[in-house]
N, C-alpha and C positions, 0 to 999 in steps of 0.2 A: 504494500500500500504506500502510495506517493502523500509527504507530507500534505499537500493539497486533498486529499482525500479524505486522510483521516477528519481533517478540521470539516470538511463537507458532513462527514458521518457525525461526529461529536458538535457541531454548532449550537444545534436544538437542544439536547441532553445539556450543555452548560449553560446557555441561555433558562432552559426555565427551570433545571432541576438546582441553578445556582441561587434562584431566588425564590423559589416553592413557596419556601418558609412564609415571605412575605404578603401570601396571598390567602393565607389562612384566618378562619376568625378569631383564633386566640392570639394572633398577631394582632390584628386590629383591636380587641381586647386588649391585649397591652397595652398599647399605646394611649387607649382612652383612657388604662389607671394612670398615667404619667400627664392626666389632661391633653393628649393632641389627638387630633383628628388622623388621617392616615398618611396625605402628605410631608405634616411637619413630622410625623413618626418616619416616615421612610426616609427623608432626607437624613432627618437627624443621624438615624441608624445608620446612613450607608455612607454617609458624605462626613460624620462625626467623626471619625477615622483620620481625618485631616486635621483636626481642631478648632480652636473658634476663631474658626477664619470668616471673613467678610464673604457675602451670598453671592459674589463676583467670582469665588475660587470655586464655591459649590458649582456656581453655574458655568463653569470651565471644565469643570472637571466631570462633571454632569452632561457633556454638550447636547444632547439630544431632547433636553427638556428645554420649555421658554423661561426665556430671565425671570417673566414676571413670578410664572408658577413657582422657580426654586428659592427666589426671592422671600416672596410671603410665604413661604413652608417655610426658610430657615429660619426667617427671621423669626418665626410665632416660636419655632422650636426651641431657638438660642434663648429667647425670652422667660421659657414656662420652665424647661429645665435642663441642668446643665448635660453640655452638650456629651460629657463623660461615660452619665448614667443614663442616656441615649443609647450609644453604642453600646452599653452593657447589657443593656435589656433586648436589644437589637442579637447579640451574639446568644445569649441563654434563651432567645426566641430558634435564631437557627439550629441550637442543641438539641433543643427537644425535639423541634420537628426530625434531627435526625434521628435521635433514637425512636421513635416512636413510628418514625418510617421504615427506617432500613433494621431495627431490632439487631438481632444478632444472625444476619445474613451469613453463610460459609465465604468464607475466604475476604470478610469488610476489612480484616488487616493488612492485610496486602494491597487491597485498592487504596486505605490509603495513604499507604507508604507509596504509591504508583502516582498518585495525584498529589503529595505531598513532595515529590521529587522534580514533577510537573510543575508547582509553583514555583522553588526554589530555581528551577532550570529559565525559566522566563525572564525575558528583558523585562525590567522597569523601568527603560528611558522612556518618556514621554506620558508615562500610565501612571497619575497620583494615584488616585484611588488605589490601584492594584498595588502601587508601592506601600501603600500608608498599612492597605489591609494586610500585606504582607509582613511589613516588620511590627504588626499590633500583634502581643506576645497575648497568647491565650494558651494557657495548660490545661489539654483535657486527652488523658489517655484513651478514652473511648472510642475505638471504630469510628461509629457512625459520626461522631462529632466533628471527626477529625475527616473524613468525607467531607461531609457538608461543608465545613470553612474552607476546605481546597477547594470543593467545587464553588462555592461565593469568592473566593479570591481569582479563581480563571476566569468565572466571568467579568470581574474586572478587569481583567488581561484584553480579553476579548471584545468591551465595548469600549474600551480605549483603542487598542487594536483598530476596532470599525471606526470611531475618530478618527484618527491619523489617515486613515483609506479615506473618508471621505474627504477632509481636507487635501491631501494629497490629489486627488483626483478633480480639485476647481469648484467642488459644491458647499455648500452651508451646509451647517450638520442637522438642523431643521428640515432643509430640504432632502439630503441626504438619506434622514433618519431611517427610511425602510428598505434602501439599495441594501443589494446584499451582495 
């Protein structure tokens, strides 16, 4: 299989199995104990990772959303709670979903030592997100955990990745957004 292939085959599987989590109702549940609604919870969680930086870096590093949308999510976020305990409830949202998805599947050690070799192996030039998520230290020996945050860290490999291509290739990432 030609590097181009394999990412053909895997696209989909990191795109939505990197953010499953976030589309669950105990996710949105979250979020509402923390007081936000789902955008300022999503930013918070995915973009907090950065720090509390101005909705200008979110929305850089974000490229595919409008200024204004990541704007008013961050900013309601940064305001109600700190942007810390954001990403901490962001990451103990992805845990569960993992365990409670993949359980104790045969051989979850090995995938992810296999995806955790995969992140490690990845350029971070030009990919905050993925760099941020990468070097945010979380200890969790468990399989599935450890799945899940490799596969949430490729895929910000990968929409940064689709960034840079679409840039590259003369379009707005607005416009861009669904070239594939």
């Amino acid at each position: 299989m030609t590097p181009e292939e394999v990412v053909q085959h895997t696209k989909q599987v990191v795109i939505m199995v990197g953010a499953a989590f976030g589309k669950t109702d105990r996710f949105r549940a979250r979020g509402e104990s923390l007081g936000l609604s789902h955008w300022p919870f999503y930013f918070g969680g995915r973009a907090g990772v950065l720090g509390d930086v101005d909705a200008e870096v979110v929305t850089a590093a974000c490229g595919f959303f409008s200024p204004e949308l990541v704007r008013n999510a961050w900013d309601t976020a940064r305001a109600r709670v700190p942007i810390r305990s954001i990403v901490e409830a962001d990451v103990e949202e992805c845990k569960h979903w993992a365990r409670t998805t993949y359980g104790d599947l045969p051989e979850l050690g090995q995938l992810a030592d296999l995806a955790e070799h995969a992140v490690e192996a990845a350029e971070p030039t030009g990919r905050p997100l993925f760099a941020a998520w990468r070097s945010l230290a979380v200890i969790d020996e468990d399989p599935a955990s450890r799945v899940a945050l490799a596969l949430l860290r490729l895929r910000e490999h990968r929409g940064a990745s689709h960034l840079i291509a679409i840039q590259e290739h003369g379009l707005t990432p607005l416009r861009g957004r669904f070239a594939s």
